[in-house]
C-alpha positions in Angstrom: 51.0 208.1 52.0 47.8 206.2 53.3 46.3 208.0 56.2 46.6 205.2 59.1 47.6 208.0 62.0 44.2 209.9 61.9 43.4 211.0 65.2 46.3 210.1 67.0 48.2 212.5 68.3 51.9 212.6 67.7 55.2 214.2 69.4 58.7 214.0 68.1 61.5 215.8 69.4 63.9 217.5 67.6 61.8 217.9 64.8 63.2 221.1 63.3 65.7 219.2 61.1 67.2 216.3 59.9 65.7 213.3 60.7 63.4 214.7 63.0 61.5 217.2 60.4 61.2 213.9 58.1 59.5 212.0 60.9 57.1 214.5 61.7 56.2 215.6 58.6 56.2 211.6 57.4 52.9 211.7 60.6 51.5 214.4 59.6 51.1 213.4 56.3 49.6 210.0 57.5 47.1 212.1 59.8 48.5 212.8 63.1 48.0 216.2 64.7 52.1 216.4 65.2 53.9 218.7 68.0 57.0 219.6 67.3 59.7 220.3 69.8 62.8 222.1 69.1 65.3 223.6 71.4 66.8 225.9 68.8 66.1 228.0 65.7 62.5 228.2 66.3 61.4 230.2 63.2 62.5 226.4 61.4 60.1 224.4 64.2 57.1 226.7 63.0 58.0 226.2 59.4 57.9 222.4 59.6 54.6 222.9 61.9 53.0 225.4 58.9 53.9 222.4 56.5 52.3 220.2 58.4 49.0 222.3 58.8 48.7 222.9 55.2 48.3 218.6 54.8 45.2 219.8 56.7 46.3 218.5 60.7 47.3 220.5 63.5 50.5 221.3 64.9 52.8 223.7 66.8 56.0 223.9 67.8 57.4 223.3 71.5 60.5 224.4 72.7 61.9 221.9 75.7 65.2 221.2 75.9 64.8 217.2 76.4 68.0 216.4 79.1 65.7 218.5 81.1 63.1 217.1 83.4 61.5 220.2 84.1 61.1 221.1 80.8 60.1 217.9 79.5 57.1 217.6 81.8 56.1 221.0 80.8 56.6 220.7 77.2 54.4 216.8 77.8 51.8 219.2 79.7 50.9 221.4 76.8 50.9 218.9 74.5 48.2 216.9 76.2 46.0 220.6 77.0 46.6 221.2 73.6 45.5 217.7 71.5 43.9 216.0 74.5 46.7 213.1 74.5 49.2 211.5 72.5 49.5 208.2 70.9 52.8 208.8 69.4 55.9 210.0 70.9 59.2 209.7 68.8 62.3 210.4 71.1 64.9 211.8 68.2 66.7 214.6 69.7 70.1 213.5 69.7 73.9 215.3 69.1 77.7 214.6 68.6 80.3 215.9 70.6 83.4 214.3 69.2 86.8 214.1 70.6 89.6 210.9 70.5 89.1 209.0 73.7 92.0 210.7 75.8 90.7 214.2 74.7 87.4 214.1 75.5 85.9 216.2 78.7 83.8 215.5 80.9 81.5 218.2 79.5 81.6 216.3 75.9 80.3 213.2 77.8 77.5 214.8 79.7 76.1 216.6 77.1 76.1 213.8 75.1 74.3 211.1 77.2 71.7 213.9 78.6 70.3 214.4 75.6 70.8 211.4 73.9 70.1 208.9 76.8 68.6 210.8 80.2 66.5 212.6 77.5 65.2 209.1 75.5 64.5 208.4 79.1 62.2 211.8 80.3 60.4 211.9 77.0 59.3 207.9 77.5 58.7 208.4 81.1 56.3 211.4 80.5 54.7 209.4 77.8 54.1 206.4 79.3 52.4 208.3 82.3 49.8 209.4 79.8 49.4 206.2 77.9 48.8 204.4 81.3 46.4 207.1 82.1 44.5 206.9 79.4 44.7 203.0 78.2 43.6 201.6 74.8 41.1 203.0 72.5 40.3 200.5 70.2 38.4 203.5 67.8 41.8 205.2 67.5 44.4 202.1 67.5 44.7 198.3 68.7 47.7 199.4 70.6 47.6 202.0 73.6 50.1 204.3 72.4 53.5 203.9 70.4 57.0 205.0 71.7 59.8 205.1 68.8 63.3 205.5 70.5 66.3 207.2 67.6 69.1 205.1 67.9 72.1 204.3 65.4 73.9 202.0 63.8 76.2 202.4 66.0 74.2 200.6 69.0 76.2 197.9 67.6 78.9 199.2 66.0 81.7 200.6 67.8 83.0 203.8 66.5 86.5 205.4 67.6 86.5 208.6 68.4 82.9 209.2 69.2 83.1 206.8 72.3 79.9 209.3 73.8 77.9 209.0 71.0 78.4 205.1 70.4 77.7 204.6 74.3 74.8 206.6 74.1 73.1 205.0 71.5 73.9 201.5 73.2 72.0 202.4 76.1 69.3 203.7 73.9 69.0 200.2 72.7 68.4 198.2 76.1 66.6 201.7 77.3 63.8 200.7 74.5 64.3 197.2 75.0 63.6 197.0 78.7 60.7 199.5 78.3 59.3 197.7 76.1 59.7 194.5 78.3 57.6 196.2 80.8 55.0 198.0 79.4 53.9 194.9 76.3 51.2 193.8 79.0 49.8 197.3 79.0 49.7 197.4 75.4 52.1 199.9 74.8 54.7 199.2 71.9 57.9 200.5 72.1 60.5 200.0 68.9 63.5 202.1 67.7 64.6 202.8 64.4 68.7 203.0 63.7 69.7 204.9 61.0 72.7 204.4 58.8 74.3 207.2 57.0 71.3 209.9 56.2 72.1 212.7 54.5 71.2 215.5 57.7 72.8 218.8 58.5 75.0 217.1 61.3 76.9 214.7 58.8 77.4 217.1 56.0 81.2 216.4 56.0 80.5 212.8 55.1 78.7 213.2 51.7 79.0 216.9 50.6 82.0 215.7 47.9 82.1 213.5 45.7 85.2 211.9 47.1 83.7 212.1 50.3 80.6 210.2 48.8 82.9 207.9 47.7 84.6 206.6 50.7 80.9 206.5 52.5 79.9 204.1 49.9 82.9 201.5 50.9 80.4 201.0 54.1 76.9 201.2 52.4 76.6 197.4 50.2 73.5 199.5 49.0 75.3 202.3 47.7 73.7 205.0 48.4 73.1 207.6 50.9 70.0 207.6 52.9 67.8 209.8 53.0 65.5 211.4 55.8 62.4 210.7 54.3 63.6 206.8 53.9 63.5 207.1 58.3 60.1 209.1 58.4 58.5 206.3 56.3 59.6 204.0 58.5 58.5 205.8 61.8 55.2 205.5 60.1 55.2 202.3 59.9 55.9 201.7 63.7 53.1 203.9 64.5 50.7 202.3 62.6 48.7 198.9 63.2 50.5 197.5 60.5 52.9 197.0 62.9 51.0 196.2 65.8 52.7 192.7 66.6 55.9 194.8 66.4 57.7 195.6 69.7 60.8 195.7 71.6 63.4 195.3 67.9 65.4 198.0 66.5 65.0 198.6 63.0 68.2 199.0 60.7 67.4 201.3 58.0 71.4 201.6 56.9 71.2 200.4 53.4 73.3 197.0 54.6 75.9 199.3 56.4 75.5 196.9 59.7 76.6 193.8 57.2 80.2 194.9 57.5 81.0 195.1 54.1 84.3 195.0 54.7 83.8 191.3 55.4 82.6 191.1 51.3 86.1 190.8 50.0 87.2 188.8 52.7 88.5 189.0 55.9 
């Protein structure tokens, strides 16, 4: 992977899995110092920080629980001491909490939009404080800094029985357009990237059969699954100048799933 990140600074939450230990190990291997935040299972954070040190960058592992602003700002604060500022900050953190429509609490809800949503929002807040502060360095980047929200495919598609999730990811997608909206003059691009199916810890149910496989591939024209490293390549891309007239779009990375390939056959 070219080295187009060097000496720029990156943070991505939820980074000690999934799609979140692609993406930062996908920057660290294209030369950003990387922090990576976890709120759980820390020995995995500093395992995905040592891989990132041995491509010869620096990183360490943060724990901040991101629906929390006190722990946000904290987590934003050490950073900063730490690598002197950022110029990446990828907002992945994200969870289910599935339940049919009439069966889901009020706790479900919550949870979901305060990590998926209110957190997208503390972790862009905090970074464009310190983007602002610090403005464009045209040695480092031709942008200011970069903001990559997580979203989903379903942003746009509806999905039953996951009425939390689906609505979270929504507002993730008029969060990162409306930020992005406002902060273009400063020079500050914010994109997001919506996955498809990606074969992750949190869909294992989806693709660990074969006949589970199977009916996944009715929805993928591509046919196949995707895979983490297919999201972290593309987070590199959005942090890089090769994608500096890039801002405010989501990018689909769902191997055709938001074709509705149901539509095909017919219809």
């Amino acid at each position: 992977m070219p080295i187009v990140l060097e000496g720029q600074p990156a943070l991505v939450t939820g980074a000690n899995s999934g799609i979140g230990r692609a993406v930062a190990l996908a920057l660290g291997r294209a030369g950003a110092d990387v922090v990576v935040n976890y709120v759980s299972d820390p020995e995995a954070a500093e395992a995905v920080a040592a891989e990132i040190r041995g491509f010869g960058r620096r990183a360490i592992a943060l724990r901040a629980d991101v629906s929390d602003e006190q722990e946000v700002e904290t987590m934003f604060a050490e950073a900063i001491k730490v690598f002197g500022t950022l110029h990446v900050v990828v907002c992945n953190a994200g969870l289910q909490r599935d339940a049919p429509f009439h069966q889901m609490t009020l706790d479900q809800w919550h949870t979901v939009i305060g990590v998926n949503l209110t957190g997208q929002f503390l972790c862009a807040r905090s970074a464009v404080r310190e983007f602002v502060r610090r403005g464009v360095d045209e040695k480092v980047s031709t942008a200011a800094s970069k903001i990559i929200h997580m979203s989903s495919v379903h942003e746009m598609i509806p999905w039953a029985g996951h009425a939390n999730y689906a609505a979270s990811k929504g507002g993730v997608e008029m969060l990162m357009k409306s930020l992005a909206q406002e902060v273009a003059p400063l020079r500050i691009r914010v994109n997001a990237i919506a996955p498809g199916a990606i074969r992750t810890p949190i869909n294992t149910a989806a693709w660990q059969t074969p006949d589970a496989y199977a009916d996944l591939m009715k929805l993928v024209p591509y046919k196949r699954i995707g895979e983490p490293a297919d999201i972290g390549q593309a987070a590199v891309w959005l942090a890089s100048d090769a994608s500096d007239y890039v801002t405010g779009i989501s990018l689909f990375v769902d191997g055709g799933m938001t074709l509705f390939p149901g539509f095909a056959s017919g219809g």
